[in-house]
C-alpha positions in Angstrom: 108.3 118.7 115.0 107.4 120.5 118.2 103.6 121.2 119.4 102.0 123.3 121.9 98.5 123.9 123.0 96.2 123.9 119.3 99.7 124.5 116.9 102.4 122.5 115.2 105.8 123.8 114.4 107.5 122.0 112.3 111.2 123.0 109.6 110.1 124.1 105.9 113.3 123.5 104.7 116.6 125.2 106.4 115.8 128.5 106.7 112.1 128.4 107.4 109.4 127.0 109.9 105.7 126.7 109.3 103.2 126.8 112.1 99.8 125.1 111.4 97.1 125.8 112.7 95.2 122.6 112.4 94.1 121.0 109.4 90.8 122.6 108.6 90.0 126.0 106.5 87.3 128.0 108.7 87.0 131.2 110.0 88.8 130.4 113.3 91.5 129.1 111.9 92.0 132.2 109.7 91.8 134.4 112.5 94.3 132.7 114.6 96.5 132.5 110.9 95.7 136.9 110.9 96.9 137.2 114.2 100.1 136.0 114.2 100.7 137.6 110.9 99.4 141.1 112.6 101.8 140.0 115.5 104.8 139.4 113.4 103.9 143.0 111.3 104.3 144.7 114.7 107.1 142.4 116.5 109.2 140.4 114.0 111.3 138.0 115.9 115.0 138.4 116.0 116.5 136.8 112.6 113.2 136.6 111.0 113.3 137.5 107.0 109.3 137.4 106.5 106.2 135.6 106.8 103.6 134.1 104.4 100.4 133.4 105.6 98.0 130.8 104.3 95.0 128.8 104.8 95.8 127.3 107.8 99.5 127.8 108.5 101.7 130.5 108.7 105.8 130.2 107.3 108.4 132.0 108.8 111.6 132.7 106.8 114.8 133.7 109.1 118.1 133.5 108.6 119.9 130.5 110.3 123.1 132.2 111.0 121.0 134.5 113.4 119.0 132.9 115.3 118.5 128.8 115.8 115.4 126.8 114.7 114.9 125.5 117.9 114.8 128.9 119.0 112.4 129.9 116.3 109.9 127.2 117.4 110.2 128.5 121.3 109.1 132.2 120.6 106.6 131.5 118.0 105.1 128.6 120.1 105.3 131.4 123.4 103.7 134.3 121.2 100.8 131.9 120.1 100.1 130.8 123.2 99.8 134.4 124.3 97.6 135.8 121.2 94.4 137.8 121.7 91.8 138.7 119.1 91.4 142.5 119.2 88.6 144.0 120.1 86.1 146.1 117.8 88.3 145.6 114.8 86.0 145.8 111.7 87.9 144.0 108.4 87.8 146.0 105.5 85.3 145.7 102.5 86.1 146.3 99.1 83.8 146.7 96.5 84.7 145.2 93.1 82.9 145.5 89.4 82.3 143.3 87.9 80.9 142.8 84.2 79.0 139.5 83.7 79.3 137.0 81.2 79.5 137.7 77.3 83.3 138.2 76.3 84.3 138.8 79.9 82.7 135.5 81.4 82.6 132.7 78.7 81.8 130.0 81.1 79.0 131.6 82.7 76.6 129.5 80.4 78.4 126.2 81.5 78.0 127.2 85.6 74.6 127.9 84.9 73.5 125.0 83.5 76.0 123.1 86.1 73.9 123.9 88.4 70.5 124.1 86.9 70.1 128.0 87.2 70.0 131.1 84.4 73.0 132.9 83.7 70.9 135.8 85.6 70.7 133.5 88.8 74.0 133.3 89.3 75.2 136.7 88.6 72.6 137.3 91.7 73.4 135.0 93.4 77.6 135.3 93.2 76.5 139.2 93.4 74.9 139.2 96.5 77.5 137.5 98.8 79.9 138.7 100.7 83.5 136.9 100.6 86.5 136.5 103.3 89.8 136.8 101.7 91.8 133.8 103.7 95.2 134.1 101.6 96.8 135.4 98.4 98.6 133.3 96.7 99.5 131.4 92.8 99.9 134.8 91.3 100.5 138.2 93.0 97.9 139.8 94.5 95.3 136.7 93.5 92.8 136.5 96.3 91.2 133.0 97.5 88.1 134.1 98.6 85.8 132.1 101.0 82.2 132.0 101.6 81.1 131.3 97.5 77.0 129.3 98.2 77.4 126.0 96.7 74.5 126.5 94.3 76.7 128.2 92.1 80.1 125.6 92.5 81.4 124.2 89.3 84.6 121.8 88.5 87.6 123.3 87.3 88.2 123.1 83.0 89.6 119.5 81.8 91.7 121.9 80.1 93.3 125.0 81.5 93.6 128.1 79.0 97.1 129.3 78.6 96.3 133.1 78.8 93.2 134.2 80.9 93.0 138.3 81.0 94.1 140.6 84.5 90.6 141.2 86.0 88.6 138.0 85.3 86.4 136.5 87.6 86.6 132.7 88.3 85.1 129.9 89.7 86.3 126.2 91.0 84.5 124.0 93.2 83.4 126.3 96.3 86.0 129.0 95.5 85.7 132.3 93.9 88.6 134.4 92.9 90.3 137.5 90.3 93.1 136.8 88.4 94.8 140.1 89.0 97.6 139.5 86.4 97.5 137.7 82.8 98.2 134.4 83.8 97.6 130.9 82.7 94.4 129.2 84.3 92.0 126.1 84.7 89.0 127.8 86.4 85.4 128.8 85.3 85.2 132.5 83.9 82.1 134.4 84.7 83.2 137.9 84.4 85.4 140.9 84.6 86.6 144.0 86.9 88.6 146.8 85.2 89.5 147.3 88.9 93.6 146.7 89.0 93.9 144.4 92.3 97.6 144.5 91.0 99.8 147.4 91.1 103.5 146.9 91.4 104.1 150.4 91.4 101.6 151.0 94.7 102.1 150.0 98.4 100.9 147.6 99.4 101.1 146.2 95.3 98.3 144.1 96.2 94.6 145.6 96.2 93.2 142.7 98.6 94.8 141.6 101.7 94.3 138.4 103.8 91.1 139.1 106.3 89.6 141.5 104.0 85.9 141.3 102.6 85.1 141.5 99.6 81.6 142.0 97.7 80.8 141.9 94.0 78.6 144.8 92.1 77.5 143.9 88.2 78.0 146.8 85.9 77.5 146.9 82.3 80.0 146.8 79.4 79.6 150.8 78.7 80.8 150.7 82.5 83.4 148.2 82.7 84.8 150.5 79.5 84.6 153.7 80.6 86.2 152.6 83.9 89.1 151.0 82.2 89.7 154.1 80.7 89.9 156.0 84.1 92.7 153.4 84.8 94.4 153.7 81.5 
């Protein structure tokens, strides 16, 4: 493992490194996790295959025959060392419907009286925040979205459901996120979009992108309908 200044570098296997950016998930750490991704966007290193970004790390892929790890370590220690935030960059926000409870959010009840609230408190409340997208990751194009209140944080299921729709809304512990595919899952539902945040056929496929913010507007079941038939 080699370290400089506030990073680690360290081997993910034989053809990959991983930079981490401490141990803790906050907002500095993402931005210094953004930056170096925006970096390597605009400058890959020689030999490097891709990134993936994360919480608080970054993993570089590259191929060994090309370019040493040692080597790898040395210019993505030098480029870190040399980052700068840019100035008067404003993230993006993205708006995304969502219909509340009912057949779309069948565990709003439980989260509700989780934490001691109406069903109506926390679609407010979970309405009326504004959310940092720090990674994508478990299924393509699902966001993990910080900045959820804790007055609406409930426990994963003891049992995960084996099918959960593309589009619904979750909830586990502090975390908020969409499934954007049909995929297997353990977390609270509360609602749906009929918003695709997954297009394979689009480019980026991905709706969301790490460092975007994200805000959630209820709409009713005539409008979650009629917009699901503007995707169709």
């Amino acid at each position: 493992m080699s370290k400089a200044a506030s990073v680690e570098c360290a081997p993910l296997g034989d053809t990959a490194v991983i930079i981490q950016f401490g141990q803790t998930i906050s907002l500095e750490t993402h931005r210094k996790v953004k930056m170096l991704a925006s970096y390597l966007d605009q400058h890959p290193i020689p030999g490097m295959v891709e990134y993936v970004p994360a919480f608080t790390t970054v993993a570089v892929f590259y191929d060994p025959l090309k370019i040493s790890y040692s080597s790898v370590c040395s210019m993505l220690e030098q480029i870190v060392s040399e980052l700068r935030e840019p100035v008067n960059v404003q993230p993006r926000t993205v708006e995304i419907p969502v219909c509340y409870g009912g057949e779309f959010g069948p565990d709003l009840e439980f989260v509700a009286k989780h934490n001691g609230l109406t069903p109506e408190e926390v679609i407010d409340i979970h309405s009326n925040g504004e959310y940092l997208v720090y990674m994508i990751g478990f299924a393509p194009g699902f966001p993990y979205l910080g900045g959820m209140p804790e007055r609406i944080a409930a426990p994963r299921r003891e049992s995960p459901r084996l099918s959960i729709p593309a589009g619904t809304v979750g909830i586990a512990g502090t975390q908020t996120g969409v499934y954007p595919i049909a995929t297997p899952g353990g977390w609270q539902l509360i609602g749906r979009t009929p918003l695709p945040l997954f297009r394979p056929d689009q480019n980026p496929p991905s709706l969301l992108q790490a460092g975007d913010l994200v805000r959630f507007r209820p709409i009713s079941p005539e409008a979650y309908h009629a917009w699901k038939e503007d995707f169709r």
